[in-house]
ROSE-4610 file (N, C-alpha, C; in Angstrom, 1 decimal, always signed):
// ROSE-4610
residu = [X/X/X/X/X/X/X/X/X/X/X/X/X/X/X/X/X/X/X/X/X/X/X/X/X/X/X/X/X/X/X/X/X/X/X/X/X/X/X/X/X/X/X/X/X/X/X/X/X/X/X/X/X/X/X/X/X/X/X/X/X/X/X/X/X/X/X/X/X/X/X/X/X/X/X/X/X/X/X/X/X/X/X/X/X/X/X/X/X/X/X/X/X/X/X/X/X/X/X/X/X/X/X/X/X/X/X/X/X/X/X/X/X/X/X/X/X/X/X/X/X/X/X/X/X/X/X/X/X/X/X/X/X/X/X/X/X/X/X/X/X/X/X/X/X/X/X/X/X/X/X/X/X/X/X/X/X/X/X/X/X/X/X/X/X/X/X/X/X/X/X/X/X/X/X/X/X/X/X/X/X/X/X/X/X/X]
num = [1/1/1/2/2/2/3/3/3/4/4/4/5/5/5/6/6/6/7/7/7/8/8/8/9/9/9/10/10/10/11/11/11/12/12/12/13/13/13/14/14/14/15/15/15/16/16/16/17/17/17/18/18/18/19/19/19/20/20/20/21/21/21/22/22/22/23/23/23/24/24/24/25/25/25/26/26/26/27/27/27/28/28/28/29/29/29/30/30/30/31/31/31/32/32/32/33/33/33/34/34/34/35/35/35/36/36/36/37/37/37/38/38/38/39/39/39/40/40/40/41/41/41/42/42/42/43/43/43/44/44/44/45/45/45/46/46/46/47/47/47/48/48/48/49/49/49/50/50/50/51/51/51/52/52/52/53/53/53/54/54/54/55/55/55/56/56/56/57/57/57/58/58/58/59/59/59/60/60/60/61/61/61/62/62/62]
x = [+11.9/+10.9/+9.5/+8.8/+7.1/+6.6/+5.1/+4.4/+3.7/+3.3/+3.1/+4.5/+5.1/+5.9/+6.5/+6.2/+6.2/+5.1/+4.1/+2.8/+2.3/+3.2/+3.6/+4.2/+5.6/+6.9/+5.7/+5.1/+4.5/+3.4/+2.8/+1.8/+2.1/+3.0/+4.0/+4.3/+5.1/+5.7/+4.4/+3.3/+2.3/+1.6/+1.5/+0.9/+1.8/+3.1/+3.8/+3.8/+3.7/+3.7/+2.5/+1.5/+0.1/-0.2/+0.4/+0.6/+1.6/+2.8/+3.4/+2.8/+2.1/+1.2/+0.0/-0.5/-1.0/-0.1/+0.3/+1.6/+2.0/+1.9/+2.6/+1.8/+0.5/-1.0/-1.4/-1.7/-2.4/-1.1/-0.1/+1.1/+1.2/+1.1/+1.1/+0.1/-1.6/-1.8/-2.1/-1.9/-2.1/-0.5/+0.6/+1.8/+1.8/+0.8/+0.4/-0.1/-1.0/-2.2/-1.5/-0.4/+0.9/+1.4/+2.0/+2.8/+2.3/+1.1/+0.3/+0.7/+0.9/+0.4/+1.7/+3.1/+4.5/+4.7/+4.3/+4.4/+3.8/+2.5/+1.2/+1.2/+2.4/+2.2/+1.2/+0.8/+0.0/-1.1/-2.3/-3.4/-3.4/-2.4/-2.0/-0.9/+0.1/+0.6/-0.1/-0.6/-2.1/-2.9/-3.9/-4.2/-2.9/-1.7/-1.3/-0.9/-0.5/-0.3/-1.7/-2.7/-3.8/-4.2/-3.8/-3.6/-3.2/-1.9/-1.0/-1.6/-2.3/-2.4/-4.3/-4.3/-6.2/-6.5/-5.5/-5.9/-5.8/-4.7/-4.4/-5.3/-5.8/-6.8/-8.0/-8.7/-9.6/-9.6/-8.4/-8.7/-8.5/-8.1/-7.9/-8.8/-9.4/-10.5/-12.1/-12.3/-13.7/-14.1]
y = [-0.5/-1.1/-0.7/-1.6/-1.1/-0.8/-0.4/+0.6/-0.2/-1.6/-3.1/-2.6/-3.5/-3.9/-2.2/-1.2/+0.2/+0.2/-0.3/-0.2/-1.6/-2.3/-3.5/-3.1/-2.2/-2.0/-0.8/-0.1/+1.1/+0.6/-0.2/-1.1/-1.6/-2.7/-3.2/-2.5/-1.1/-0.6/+0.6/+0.8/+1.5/+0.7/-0.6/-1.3/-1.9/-2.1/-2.1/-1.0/+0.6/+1.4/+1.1/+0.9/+1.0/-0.5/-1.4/-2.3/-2.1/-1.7/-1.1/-0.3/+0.9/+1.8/+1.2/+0.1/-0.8/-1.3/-1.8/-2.8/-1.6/-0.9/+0.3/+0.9/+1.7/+1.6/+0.4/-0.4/-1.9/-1.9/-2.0/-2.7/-1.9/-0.5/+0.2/-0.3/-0.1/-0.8/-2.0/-2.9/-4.4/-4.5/-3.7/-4.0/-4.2/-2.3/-2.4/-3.5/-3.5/-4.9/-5.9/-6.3/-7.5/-7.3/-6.1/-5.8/-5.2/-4.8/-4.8/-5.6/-6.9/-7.9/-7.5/-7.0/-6.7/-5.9/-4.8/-3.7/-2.4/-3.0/-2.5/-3.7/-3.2/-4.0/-3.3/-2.4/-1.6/-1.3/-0.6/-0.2/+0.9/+2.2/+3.2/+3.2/+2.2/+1.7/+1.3/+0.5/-0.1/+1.0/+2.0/+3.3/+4.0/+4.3/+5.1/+4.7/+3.1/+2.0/+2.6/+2.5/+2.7/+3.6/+4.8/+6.4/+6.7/+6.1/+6.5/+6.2/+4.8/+4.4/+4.8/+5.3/+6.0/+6.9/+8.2/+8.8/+7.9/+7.2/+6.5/+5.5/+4.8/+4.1/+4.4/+5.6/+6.4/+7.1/+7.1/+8.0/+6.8/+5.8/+4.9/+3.4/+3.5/+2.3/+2.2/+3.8/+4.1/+4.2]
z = [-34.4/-33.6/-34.1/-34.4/-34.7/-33.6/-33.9/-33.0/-31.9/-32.4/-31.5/-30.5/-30.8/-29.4/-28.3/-29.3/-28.3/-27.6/-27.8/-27.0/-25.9/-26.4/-25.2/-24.7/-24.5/-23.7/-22.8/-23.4/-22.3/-21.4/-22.1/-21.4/-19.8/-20.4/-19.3/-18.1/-18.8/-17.5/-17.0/-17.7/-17.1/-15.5/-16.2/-15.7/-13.6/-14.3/-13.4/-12.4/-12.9/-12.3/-11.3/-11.4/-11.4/-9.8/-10.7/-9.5/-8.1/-8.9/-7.7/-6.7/-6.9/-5.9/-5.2/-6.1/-5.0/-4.1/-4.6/-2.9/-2.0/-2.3/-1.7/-0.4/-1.3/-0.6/+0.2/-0.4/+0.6/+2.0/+1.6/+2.3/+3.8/+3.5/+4.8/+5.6/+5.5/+6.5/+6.9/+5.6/+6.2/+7.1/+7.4/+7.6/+9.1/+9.3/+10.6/+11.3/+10.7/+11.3/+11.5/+10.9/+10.8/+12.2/+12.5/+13.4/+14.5/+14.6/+15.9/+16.7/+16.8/+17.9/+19.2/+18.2/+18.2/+18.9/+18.1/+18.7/+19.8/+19.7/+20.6/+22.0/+22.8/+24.3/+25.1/+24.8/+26.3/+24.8/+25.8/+24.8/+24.4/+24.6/+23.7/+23.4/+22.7/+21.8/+20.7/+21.0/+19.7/+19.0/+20.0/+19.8/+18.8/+19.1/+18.3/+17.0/+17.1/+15.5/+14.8/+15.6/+14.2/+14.5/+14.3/+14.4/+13.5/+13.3/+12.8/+11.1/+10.8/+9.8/+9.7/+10.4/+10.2/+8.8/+8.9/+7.5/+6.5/+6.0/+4.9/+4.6/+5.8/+5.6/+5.3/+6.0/+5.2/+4.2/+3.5/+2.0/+0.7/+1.4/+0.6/+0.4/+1.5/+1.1/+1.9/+1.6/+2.1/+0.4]
């Protein structure tokens, strides 16, 4: 194997890594927000859905 297609193959799966932790990150709380409408029948139900997803959301897209 040349050094090209070793630095595609690491590329690739760096990159993959990299996108994966986005979907990962984004996905929790757009998930919530999804499932809010669902899950949050009274107003502290809702309160604790976005409680729950408050730190994450603050360390991650302030």
């Amino acid at each position: 194997m040349d050094m090209y297609t070793v630095f595609q193959m690491v590329w690739w799966m760096l990159l993959g890594v990299l996108l994966s932790g986005l979907a990962v990150m984004v996905g929790m709380d757009m998930g919530v927000g999804t499932i809010l409408r669902y899950v949050g029948r009274s107003d502290l139900e809702r309160r604790v859905a976005l409680n729950i997803v408050g730190p994450h959301w603050e360390g991650n897209q302030v």
